[in-house]
C-alpha angles and dihedrals in degrees: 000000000000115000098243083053088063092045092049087056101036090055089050096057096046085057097046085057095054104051094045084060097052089053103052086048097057085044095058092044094047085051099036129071105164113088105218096045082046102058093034089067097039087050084054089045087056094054094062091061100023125053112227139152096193133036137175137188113203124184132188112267113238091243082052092223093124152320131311129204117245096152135037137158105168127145095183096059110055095206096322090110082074102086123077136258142235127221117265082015110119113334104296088059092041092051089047091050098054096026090230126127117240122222113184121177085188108023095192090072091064117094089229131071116249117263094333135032089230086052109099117231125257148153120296160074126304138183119184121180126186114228106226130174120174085353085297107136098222099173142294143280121203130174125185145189125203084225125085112251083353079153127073120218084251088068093046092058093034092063083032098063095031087055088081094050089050090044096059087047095054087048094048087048090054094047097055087046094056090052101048085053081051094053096034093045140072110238098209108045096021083231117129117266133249096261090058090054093053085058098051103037080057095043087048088046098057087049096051089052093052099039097034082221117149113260116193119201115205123202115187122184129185118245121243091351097160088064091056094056097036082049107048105011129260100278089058086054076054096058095049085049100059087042097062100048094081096042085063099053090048090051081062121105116268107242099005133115087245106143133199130217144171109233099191129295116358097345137102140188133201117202116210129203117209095359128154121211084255097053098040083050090054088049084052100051091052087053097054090042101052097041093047083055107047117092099228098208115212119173090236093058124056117235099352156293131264118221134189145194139216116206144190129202137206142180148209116205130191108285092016110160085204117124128209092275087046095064092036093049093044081052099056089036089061092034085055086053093052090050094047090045100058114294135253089062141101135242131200110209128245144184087257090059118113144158116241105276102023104123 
């Protein structure tokens, strides 16, 4: 076979490869629309047309102070790939911060550490290629080899050229993400919403039956609300709305699967996996501490305002006939006792509690 023949095929291959490529690549992105599962399959897709050891998938942090890991394949740092980056720091932060690829053929003879500054430097071969969409840096691929110019310039301009596809994915796949948390997400307070509670009280549920494991429901409702709005004017209520959202996450366990929500108005609910009476009480009372004690600053009241909660608390032991409405239902009847008894205090419920009228 003549020389230019080989060529000629080998060309074509090389281009059949790359198109296929490019295909399954567009076809991951068009099925997938969660970030991490995304990239993970167009990183294995890669691998089929470019030889690499080590990979890493970095993206923006929100705060947009750096770089976090999504993606990591690395046998040399044991973990430590995990912690963020800043930018300039180590070449993924180098590469975000001035928005150019990287190609070494010896990447120890590069100032900064391979994909990561903890990593220590070596011989080898490094590419490193900024993920960019609308001139927005949204994070960085590398790829590296333990041998010298272990990558061809084709593979370069292939990653290269595949980086804006990918891009666009990544982007698409935020998006989405950021939508679901909108729709997912109470604006105001940054607690999730009452449809998202129906789904995990039911999610919960269905645990608590199979594991026979307790499960404490928490509803929490601003005193004299009404007075603060018809005082100061409902933009002001807004304000101590949005003040006490986080109060009540930080309320929350550390560590635990305690989770926050905004009924409706001005109450709240806290949802509580594996959780005795004794325990959700304890939850409670750090609620309606730490709220009673927060100056809720509003720019109509100087130098601020002191709010309080009444709460009610129910439970769902092991072999409990009680549906979903049941506990609901227990947590506003011993809310409504807190409210009738005096206000800015908790109640447990129990079998004597009514509403005015049951029977």
């Amino acid at each position: 076979m003549a020389a230019s023949e080989r060529n000629y095929k080998s060309l074509f291959y090389s281009n059949l490869t790359e198109t296929h490529l490019f295909s399954e690549v567009g076809r991951i992105i068009a099925s997938e629309l969660e970030t991490t599962e995304l990239v993970q399959k167009i990183i294995t897709t890669i691998s089929k047309a470019v030889t690499f050891e080590d990979a890493s998938v970095h993206v923006v942090k929100k705060d947009l102070t750096g770089l976090v890991p999504i993606y990591l394949r690395s046998s040399l740092l044991k973990g430590k790939m995990s912690e963020p980056i800043y930018f300039d720091n180590g070449a993924p932060g180098a590469i975000a911060a001035n928005g150019e690829p990287l190609f070494l053929d010896n990447a120890a003879l590069y100032e900064a550490f391979l994909h990561h500054p903890n990593e220590s430097k070596k011989h080898g071969s490094y590419i490193g290629i900024p993920l960019k969409n609308d001139n927005r840096i949204l994070g960085v691929m590398g790829f590296s080899h333990s041998k010298p110019s272990a990558f061809r310039v084709e593979d370069f301009d292939l990653l290269w050229t595949l980086s804006h596809t990918i891009s666009a994915g990544i982007d698409k796949a935020e998006l989405f993400k950021k939508t679901l948390e909108i729709a997912r997400t109470d604006e105001l307070t940054g607690l999730l919403n009452y449809r998202v509670l129906l789904e995990k009280l039911e999610a919960e549920f269905g645990r608590q039956v199979r594991t026979g494991r307790d499960l404490s429901f928490i509803m929490v409702d601003i005193d004299d609300f009404k007075r603060i709005n018809d005082r100061y004017g409902h933009l002001e209520g807004s304000r101590v709305l949005a003040q006490l959202g986080p109060l009540l996450r930080d309320a929350c366990r550390t560590g635990s699967t305690d989770v926050c929500f905004r009924y409706g108005g001005e109450e709240f609910s806290l949802l509580l996996a594996e959780t005795g009476m004794s325990e959700a009480l304890a939850v409670a009372e750090r609620v309606r501490s730490s709220i009673e004690s927060y100056p809720f600053t509003l720019k109509a009241a100087h130098p601020f305002v002191v709010i309080t909660v009444s709460i009610g608390v129910s439970t769902m032991l092991k072999g409990s006939p009680k549906t979903i409405p049941d506990l609901i239902r227990e947590a506003d009847l011993a809310l409504y006792r807190s409210k009738a008894t005096g206000k800015n205090r908790i109640t447990g419920y129990d079998s004597t509690l009514t509403m005015p009228g049951d029977v």
